[in-house]
mmCIF file of the C-alpha atoms, coordinates in Angstrom:
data_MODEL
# 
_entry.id   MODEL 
# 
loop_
_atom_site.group_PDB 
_atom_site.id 
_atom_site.type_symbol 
_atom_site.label_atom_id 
_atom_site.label_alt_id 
_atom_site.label_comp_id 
_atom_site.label_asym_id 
_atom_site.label_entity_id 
_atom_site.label_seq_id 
_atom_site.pdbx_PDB_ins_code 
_atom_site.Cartn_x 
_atom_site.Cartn_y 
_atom_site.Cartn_z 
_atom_site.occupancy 
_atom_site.B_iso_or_equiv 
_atom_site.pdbx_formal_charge 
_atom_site.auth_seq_id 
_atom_site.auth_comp_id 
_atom_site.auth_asym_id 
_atom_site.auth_atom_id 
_atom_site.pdbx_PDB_model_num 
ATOM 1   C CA . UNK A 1 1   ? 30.442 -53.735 -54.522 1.00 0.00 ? 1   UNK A CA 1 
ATOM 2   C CA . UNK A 1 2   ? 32.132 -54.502 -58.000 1.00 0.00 ? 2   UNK A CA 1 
ATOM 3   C CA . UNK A 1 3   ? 33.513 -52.316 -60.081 1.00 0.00 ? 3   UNK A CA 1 
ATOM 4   C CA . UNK A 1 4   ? 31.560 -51.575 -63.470 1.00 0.00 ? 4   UNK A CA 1 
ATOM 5   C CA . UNK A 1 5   ? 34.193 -53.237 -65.349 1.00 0.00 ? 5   UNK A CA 1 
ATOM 6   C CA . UNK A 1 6   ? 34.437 -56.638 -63.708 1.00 0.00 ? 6   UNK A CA 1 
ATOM 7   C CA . UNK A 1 7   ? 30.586 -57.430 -64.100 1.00 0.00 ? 7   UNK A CA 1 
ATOM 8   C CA . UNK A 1 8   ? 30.090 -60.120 -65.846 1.00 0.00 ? 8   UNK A CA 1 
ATOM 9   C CA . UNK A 1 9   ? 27.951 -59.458 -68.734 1.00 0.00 ? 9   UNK A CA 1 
ATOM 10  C CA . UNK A 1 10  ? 24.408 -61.877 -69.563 1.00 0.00 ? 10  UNK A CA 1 
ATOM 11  C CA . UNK A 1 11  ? 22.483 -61.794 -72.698 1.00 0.00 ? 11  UNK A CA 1 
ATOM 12  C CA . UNK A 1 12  ? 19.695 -63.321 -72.329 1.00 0.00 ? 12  UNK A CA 1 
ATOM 13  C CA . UNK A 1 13  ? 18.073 -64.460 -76.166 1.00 0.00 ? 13  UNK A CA 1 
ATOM 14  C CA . UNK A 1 14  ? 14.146 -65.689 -76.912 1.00 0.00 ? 14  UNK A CA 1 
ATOM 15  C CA . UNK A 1 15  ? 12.280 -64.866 -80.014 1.00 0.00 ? 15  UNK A CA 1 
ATOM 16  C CA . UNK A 1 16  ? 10.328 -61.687 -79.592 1.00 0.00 ? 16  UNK A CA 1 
ATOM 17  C CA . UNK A 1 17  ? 11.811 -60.612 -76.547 1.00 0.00 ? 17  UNK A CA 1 
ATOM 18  C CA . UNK A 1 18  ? 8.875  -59.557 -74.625 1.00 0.00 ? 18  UNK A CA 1 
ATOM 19  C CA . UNK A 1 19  ? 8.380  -62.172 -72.210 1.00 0.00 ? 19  UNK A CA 1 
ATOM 20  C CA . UNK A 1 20  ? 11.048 -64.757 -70.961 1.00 0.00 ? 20  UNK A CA 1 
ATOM 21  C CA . UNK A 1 21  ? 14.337 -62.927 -72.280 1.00 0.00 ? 21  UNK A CA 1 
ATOM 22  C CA . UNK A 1 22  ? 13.248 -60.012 -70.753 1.00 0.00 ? 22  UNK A CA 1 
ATOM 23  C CA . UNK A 1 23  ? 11.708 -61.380 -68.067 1.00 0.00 ? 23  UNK A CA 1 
ATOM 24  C CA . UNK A 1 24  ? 15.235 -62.730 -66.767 1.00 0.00 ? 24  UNK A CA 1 
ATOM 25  C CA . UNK A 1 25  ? 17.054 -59.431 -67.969 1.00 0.00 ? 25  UNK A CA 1 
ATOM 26  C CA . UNK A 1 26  ? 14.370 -57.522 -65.213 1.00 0.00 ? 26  UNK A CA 1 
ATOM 27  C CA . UNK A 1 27  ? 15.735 -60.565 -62.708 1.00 0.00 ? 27  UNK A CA 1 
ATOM 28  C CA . UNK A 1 28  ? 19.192 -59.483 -62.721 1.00 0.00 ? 28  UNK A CA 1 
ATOM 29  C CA . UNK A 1 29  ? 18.568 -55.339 -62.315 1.00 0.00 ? 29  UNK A CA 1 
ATOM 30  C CA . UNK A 1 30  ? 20.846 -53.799 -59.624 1.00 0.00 ? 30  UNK A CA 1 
ATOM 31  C CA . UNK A 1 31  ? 22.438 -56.918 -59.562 1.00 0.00 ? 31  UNK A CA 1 
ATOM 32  C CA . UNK A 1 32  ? 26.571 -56.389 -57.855 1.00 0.00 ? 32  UNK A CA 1 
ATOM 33  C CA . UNK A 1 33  ? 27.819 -59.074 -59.817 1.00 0.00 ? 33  UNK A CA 1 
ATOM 34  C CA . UNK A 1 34  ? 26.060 -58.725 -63.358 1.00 0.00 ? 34  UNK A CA 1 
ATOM 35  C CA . UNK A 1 35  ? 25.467 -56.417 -66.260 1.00 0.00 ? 35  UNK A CA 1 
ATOM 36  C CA . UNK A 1 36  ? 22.317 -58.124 -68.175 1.00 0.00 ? 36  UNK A CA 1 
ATOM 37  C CA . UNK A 1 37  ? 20.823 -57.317 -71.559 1.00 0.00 ? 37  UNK A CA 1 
ATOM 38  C CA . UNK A 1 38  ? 18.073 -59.054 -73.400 1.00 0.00 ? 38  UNK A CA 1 
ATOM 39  C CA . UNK A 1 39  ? 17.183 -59.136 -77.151 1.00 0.00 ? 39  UNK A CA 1 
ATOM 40  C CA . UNK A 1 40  ? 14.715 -61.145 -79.241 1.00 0.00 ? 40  UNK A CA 1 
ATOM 41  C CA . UNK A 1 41  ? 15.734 -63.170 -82.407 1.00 0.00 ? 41  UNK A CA 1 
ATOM 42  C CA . UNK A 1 42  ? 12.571 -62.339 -84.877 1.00 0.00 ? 42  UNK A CA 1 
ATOM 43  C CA . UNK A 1 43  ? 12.044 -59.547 -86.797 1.00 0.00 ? 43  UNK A CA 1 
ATOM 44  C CA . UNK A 1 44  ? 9.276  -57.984 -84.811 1.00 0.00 ? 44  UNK A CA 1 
ATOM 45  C CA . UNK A 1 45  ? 11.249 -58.372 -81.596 1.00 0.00 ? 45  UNK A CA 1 
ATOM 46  C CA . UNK A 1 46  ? 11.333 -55.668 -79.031 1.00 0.00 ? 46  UNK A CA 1 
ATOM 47  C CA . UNK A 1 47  ? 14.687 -55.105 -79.035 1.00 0.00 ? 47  UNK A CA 1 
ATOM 48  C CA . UNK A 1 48  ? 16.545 -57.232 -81.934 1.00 0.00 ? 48  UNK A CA 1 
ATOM 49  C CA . UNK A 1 49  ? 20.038 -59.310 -80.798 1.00 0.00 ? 49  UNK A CA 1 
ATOM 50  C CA . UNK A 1 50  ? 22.773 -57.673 -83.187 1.00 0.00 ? 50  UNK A CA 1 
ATOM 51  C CA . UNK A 1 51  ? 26.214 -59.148 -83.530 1.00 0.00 ? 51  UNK A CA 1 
ATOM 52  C CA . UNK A 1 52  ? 27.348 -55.906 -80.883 1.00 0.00 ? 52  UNK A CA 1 
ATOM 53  C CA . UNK A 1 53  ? 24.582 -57.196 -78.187 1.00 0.00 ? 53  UNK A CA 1 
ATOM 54  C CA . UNK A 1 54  ? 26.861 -60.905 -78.965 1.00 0.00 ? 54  UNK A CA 1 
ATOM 55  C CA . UNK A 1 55  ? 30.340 -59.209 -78.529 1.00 0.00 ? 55  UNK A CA 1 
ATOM 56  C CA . UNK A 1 56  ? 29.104 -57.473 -75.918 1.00 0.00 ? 56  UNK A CA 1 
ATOM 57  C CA . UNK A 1 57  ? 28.116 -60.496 -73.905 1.00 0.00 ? 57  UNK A CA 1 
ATOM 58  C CA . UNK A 1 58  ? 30.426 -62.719 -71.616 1.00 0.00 ? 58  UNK A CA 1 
ATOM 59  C CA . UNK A 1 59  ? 27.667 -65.432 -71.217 1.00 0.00 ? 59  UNK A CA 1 
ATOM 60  C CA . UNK A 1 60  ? 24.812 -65.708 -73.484 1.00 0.00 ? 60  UNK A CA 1 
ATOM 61  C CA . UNK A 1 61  ? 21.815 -67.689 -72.341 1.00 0.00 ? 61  UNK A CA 1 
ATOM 62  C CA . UNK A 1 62  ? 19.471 -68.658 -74.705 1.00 0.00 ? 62  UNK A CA 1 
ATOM 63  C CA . UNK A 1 63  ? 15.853 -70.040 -73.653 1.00 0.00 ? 63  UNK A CA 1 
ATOM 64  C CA . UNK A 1 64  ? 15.753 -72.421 -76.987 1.00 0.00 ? 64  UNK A CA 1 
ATOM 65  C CA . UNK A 1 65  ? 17.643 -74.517 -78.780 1.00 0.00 ? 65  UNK A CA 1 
ATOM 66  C CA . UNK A 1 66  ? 16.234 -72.778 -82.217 1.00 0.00 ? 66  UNK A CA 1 
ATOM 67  C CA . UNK A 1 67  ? 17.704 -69.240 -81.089 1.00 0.00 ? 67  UNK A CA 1 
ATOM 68  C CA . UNK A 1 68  ? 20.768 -70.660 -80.585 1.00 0.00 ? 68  UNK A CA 1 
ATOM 69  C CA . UNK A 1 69  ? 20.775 -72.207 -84.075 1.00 0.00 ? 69  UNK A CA 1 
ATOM 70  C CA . UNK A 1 70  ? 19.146 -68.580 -85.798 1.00 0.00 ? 70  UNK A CA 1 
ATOM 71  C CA . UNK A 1 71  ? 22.412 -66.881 -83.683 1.00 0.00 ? 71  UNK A CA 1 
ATOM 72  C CA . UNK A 1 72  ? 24.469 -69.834 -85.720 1.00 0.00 ? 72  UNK A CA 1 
ATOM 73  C CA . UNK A 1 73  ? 23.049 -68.821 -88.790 1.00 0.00 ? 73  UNK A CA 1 
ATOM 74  C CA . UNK A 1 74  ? 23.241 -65.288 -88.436 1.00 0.00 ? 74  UNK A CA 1 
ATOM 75  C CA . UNK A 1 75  ? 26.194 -64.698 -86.799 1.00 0.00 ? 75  UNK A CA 1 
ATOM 76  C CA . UNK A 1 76  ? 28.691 -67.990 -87.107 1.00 0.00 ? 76  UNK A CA 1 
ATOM 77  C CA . UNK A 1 77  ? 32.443 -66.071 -85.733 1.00 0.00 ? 77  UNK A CA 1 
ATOM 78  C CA . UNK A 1 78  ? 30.601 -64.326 -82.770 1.00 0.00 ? 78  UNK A CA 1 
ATOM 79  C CA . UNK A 1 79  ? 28.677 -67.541 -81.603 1.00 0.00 ? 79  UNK A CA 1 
ATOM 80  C CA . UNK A 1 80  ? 31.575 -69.860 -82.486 1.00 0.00 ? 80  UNK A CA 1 
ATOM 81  C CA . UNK A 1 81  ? 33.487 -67.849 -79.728 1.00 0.00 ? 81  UNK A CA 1 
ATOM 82  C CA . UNK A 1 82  ? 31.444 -67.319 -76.906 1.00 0.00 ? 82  UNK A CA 1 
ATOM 83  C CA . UNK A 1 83  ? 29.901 -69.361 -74.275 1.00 0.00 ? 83  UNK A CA 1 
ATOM 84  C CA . UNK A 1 84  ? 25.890 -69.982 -75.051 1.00 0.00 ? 84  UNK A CA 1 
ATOM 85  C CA . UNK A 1 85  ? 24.053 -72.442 -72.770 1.00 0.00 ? 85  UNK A CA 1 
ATOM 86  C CA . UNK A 1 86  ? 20.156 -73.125 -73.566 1.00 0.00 ? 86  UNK A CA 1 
ATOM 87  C CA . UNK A 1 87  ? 17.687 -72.952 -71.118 1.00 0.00 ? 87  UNK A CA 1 
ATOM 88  C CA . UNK A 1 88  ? 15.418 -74.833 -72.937 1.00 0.00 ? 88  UNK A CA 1 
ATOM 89  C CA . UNK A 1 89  ? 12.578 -72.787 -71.116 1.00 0.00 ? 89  UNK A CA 1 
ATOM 90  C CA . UNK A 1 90  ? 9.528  -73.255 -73.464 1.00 0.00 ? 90  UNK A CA 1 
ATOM 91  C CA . UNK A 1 91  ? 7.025  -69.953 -74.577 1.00 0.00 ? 91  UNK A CA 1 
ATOM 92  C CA . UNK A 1 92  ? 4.158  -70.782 -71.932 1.00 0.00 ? 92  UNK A CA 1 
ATOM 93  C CA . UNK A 1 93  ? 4.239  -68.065 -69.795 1.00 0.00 ? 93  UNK A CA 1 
ATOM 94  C CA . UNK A 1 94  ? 3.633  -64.271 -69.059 1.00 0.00 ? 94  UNK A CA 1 
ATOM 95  C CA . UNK A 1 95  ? 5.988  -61.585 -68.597 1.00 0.00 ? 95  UNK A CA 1 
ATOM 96  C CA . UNK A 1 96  ? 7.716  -62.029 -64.673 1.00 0.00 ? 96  UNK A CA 1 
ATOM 97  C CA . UNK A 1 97  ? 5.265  -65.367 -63.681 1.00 0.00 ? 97  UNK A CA 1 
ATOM 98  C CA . UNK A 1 98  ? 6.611  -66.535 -60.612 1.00 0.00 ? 98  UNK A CA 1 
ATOM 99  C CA . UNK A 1 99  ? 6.774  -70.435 -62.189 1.00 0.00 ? 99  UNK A CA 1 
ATOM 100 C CA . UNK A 1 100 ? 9.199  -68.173 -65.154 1.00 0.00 ? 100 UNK A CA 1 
ATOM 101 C CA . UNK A 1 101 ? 11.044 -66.750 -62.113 1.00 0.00 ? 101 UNK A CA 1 
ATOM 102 C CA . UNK A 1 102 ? 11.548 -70.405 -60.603 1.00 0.00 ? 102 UNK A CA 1 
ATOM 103 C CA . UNK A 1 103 ? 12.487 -71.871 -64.023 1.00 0.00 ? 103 UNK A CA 1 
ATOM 104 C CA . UNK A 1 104 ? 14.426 -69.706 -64.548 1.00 0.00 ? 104 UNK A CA 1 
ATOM 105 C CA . UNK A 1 105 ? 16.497 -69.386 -61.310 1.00 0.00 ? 105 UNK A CA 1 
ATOM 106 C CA . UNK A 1 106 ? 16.797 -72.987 -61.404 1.00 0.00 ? 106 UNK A CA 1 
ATOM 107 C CA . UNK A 1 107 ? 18.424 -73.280 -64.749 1.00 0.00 ? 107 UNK A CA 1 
ATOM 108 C CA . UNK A 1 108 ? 20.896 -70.530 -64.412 1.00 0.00 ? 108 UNK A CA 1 
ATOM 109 C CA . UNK A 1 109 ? 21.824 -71.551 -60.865 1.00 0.00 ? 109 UNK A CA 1 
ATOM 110 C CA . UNK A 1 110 ? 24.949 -73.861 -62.019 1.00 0.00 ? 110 UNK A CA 1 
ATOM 111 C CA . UNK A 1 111 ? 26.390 -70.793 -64.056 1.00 0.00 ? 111 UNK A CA 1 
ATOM 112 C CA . UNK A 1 112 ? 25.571 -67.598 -62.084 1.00 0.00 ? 112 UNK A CA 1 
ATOM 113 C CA . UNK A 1 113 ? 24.711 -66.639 -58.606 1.00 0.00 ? 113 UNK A CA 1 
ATOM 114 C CA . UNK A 1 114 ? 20.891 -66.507 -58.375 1.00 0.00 ? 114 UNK A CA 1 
ATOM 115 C CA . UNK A 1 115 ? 20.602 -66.108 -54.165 1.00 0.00 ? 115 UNK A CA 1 
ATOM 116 C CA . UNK A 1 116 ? 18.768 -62.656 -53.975 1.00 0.00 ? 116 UNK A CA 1 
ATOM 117 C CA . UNK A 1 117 ? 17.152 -62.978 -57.159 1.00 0.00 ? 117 UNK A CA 1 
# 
């Protein structure tokens, strides 16, 4: 089991935050290697991405290329020095849909482990 401390930390980013952000957050739960977080980028998201969710983040995974460019916008430094990778995962799906679960494993297979997920 890893410490606390040497988790590595995921953010994952989609607009409202309510189904595929979240939906990969829920994936990683419990997880030995990884602390993961999840925030939306509009307004009315369910939980807003700050610049502290950003700093907080070792690897931030964002399911569009248009988050990635609001996070550019919004906060140019924090982005600028941290690692981002887009999913591009588009909105067509409900909250933990097993083809969501697939995608998503798939895509974040070459940057975290995703056996056990």
């Amino acid at each position: 089991m890893f410490a606390r401390h040497l988790r590595q930390k995921l953010l994952f980013i989609c607009s409202r935050n309510k189904v595929r952000s979240l939906t990969a957050e829920r994936l990683f739960e419990g997880h030995s290697a990884y602390d993961a977080r999840s925030a939306g980028t509009q307004p009315a998201s369910r939980i807003h991405v700050t610049e502290g969710h950003l700093q907080w983040a070792d690897l931030i995974f964002v399911m569009e290329k248009s988050h990635l460019q609001r996070l550019q916008m919004r906060f140019p430094e924090v982005i600028d020095a941290k690692k981002v990778i887009s999913l591009h995962i588009p909105d067509e799906y409900e909250f933990m849909d097993p083809s969501l679960v697939d995608e998503l494993c798939a895509k974040l297979a070459p940057y975290v482990d995703v056996s056990g997920l």
